[in-house]
N, C-alpha and C positions, 0 to 999 in steps of 0.2 A: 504494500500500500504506500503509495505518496503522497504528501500533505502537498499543493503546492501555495505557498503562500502571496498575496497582494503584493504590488508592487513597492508599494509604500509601504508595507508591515516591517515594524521596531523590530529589536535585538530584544525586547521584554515578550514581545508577544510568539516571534520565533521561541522563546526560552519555554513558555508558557506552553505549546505545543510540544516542543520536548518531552516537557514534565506530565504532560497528560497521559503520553504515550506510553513514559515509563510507569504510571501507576496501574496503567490498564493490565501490566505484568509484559509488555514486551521492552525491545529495544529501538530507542531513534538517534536518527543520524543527518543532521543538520547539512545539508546542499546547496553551498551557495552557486548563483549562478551567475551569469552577466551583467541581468535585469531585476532577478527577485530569484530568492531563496525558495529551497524546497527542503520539505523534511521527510526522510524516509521510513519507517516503521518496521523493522526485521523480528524477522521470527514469528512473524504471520500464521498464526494454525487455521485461520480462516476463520476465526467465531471474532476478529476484532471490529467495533462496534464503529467503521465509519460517523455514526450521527455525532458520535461524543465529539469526534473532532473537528467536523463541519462547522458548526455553530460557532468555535472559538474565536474571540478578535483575531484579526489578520488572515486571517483563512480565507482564499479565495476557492479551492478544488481540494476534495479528497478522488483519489485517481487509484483505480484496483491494477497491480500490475500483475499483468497475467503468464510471462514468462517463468521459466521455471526456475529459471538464471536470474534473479533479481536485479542486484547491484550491477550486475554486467550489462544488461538489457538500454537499450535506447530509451524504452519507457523510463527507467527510473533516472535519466542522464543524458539530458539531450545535445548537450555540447561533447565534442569530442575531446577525453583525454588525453594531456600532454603530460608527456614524462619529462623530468628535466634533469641534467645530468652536470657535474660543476665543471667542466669543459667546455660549457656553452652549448652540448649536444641535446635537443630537444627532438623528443620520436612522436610522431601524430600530428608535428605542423607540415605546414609548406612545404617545406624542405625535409627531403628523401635523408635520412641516416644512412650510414654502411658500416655495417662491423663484418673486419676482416682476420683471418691469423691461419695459424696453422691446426690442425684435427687435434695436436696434439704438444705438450709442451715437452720436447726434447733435451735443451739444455739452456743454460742462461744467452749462450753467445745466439743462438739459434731462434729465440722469442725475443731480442734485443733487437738484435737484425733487422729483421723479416718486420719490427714495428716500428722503426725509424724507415723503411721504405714504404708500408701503409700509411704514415703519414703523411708523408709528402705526395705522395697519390690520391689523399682524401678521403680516407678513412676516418673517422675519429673515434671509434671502439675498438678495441682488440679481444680476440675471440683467441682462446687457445686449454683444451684441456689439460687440469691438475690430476683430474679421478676420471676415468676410461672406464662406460659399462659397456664391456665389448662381447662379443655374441662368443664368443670362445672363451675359458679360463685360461689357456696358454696363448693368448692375444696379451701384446702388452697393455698393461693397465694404467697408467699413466706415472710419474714423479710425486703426487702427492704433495704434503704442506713443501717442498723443495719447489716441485712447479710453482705455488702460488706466488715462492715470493721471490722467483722469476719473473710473473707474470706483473707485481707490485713494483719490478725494477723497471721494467720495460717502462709502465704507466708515469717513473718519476721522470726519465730520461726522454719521452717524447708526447705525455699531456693526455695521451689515448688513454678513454676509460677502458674497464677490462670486464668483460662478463667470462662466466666457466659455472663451469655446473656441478652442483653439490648432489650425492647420491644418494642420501638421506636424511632424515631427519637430525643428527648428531652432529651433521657432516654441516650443516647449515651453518652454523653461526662460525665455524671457522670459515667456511667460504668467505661469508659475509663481513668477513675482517680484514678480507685482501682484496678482494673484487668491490666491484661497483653496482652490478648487475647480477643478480644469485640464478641460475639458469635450471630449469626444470626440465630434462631433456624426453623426448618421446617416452622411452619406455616405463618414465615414472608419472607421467602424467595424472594418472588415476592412486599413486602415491597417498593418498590423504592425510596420515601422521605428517610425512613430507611437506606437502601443500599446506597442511599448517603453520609450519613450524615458518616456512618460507613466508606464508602472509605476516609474522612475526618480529624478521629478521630484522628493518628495518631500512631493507635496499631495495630500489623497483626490481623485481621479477620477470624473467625471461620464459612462458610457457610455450614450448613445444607442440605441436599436436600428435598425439598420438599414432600407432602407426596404422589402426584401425578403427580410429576413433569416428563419433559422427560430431560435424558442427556441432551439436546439444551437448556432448558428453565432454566436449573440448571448455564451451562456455562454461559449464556445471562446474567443473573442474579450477577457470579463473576464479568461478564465483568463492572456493572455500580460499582464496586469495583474500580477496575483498570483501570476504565475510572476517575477518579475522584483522581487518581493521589497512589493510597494506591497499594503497587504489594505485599507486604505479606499477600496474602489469601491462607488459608486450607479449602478444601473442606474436607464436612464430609457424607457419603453413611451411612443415616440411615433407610433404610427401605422406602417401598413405600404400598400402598393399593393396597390389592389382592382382591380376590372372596374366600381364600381361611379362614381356621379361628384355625388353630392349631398354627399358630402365631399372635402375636399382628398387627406386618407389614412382608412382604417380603423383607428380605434382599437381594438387586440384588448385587451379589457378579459379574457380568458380570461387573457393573458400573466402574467396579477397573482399572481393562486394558484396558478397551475402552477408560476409561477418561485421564488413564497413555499415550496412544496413541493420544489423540486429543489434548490435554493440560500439558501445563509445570509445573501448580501447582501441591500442592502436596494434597495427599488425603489418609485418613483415614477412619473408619468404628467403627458404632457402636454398636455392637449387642444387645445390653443392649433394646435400644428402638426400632431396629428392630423386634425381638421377643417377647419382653415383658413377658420372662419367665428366672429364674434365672438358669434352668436347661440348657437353650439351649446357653444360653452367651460364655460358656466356647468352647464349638465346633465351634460356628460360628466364634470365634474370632480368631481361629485356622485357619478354612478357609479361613477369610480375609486375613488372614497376607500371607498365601499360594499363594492367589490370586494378591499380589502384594503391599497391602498398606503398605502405610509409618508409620501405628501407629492404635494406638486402643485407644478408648474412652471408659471406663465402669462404670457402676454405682457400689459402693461398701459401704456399710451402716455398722455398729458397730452390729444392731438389726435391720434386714430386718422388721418383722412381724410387727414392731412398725413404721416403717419410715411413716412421715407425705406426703410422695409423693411415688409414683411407689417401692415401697418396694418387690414387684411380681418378678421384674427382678433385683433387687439390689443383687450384690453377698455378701457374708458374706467374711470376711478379710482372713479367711485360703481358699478359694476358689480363691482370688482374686493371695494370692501366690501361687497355683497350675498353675493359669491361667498363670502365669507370667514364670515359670519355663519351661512353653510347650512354648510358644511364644519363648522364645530363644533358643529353641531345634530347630524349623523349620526355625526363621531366619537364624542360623547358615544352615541349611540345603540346602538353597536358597542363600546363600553368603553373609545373612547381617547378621548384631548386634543388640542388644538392647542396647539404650542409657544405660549409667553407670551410677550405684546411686549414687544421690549426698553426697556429705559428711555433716557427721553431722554439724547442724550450731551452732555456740556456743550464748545462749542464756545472755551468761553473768553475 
């Protein structure tokens, strides 16, 4: 249920709705908006007494939200979510984000590298795993607290935020001590201790889509984000399981507008692990951005052939600047930007 409030309605009479809501025995959550504030009511069992709150000064609508997804829902949010990151990097505006790095954090020289040249390429996240859930036990599994604060050296040295993905609930809050961006990857998605602990942590959140997931189950799943008090989530459209096998996964490029239409966060695409082929990275990412996302995630390694993880789809660095040069051609074509590179950081 959403209160929405008059345009002109006080901070006493918003307060007032608040407090009604909580005696009724549930939970609200105060909405500001551009024009006029709304107040949300969670944890809804369906016997809440709309009249109680109609009547209240300042109340202009009580509004039933009928999605299953609450707080994720258009209805309950109708501007769209920006995330904002202390790099100046903002996901869900105008301007297209790009987080780029390698599958996997190898060594300090190796994520140092590879993100003093994302940089100056136009990057401004660096993407690179600490903890590897890899489909084999004798698959390497990543460097651990070692990678993170590789991944925390790179970030001092050239200004790139750094998202990587914590793979459980435990795992959370040390993520969240080195990264910027705490990452929820496909196969945890439906996680839920996880998903809490992440709505918790106190960093915007990176979710994944599942590898069979449906749109609902992907939303369902922000929502125990934003149920748990966290609203900087990025959804990320990485491919799902086909029948088909010229790709690693099927990028459902449909996901992009239907989920810009259901939902106020913002969302991005990553063709890297949708396809799983380094050839097809550069078109799909093309598509995406056509299709609406806010941003692209790619894998980019120094030496593909060598990378200790998914090296198949990892673009090589003059690939990664091609990639980069067509994405601002079709944003501009579509009426948006690519974020601006950051400036060199002085090292000292």
């Amino acid at each position: 249920m959403l209160v929405l409030m008059k345009y002109n309605a006080s901070e006493e009479q918003v307060s007032e709705v608040v407090g009604a809501i909580r005696a009724m025995g549930y939970d609200a959550r105060s909405i500001p908006g551009g024009q006029r504030t709304a107040v949300g009511l969670i944890g809804n069992d369906g016997r809440a007494d709309a009249n109680r709150l109609q009547g209240l000064p300042g109340v202009s609508e009580v509004i039933p939200v009928t999605r299953a997804y609450k707080q994720v829902s258009r209805e309950w949010r109708e501007e769209d979510t920006l995330v904002s990151l202390s790099n100046g990097t903002v996901v869900g505006g105008t301007d297209l984000i790009v987080i780029a790095g390698p599958c996997a954090v190898e060594g300090e020289s190796q994520i140092v590298d590879i993100a003093h040249m994302l940089r100056d390429k136009g990057a401004t996240v660096l993407r690179g795993g600490a903890f590897k859930p890899r489909t084999s036990p004798y698959s390497f599994q990543g460097l651990g607290l070692e990678g993170l604060r590789f991944l925390a050296r790179a970030r001092e040295q050239t200004g790139l935020m750094v998202v990587t993905e914590a793979l459980d609930p435990d795992g959370v809050d040390l993520v969240a001590e080195y990264a910027d961006i705490v990452q929820v990857g496909a196969r945890n998605m439906q996680n839920y201790p996880l998903l809490r602990r992440a709505g918790r942590c106190g960093k915007p959140v990176l979710l994944k889509r599942g590898m069979s997931a449906t749109i609902e189950e992907w939303l369902l799943a922000a929502e125990y984000l934003l149920a748990e008090g966290n609203d900087d989530v990025i959804l990320c459209e990485r491919g799902v399981r086909s029948f088909t096998r010229h790709t690693r996964n099927l990028l459902d490029l449909a996901a992009i507008p239907v989920v810009k239409s259901l939902s106020h966060l913002p969302i991005i695409a990553d063709p890297s692990h949708a396809t799983g082929l380094r050839s097809k990275v550069i078109p799909l990412g093309r598509a995406a951005v056509a299709a609406g996302a806010d941003g692209l995630m790619v894998e980019v390694h120094p030496d593909p052939p060598h990378a200790m993880s998914d090296g198949a789809q990892s673009l090589y660095p003059e690939q990664f600047a091609e990639l980069m040069e067509q994405v601002e051609a079709i944003a501009h074509a579509i009426s948006r930007g690519v974020t601006a590179p950051l400036e060199v950081v002085s090292t000292g």
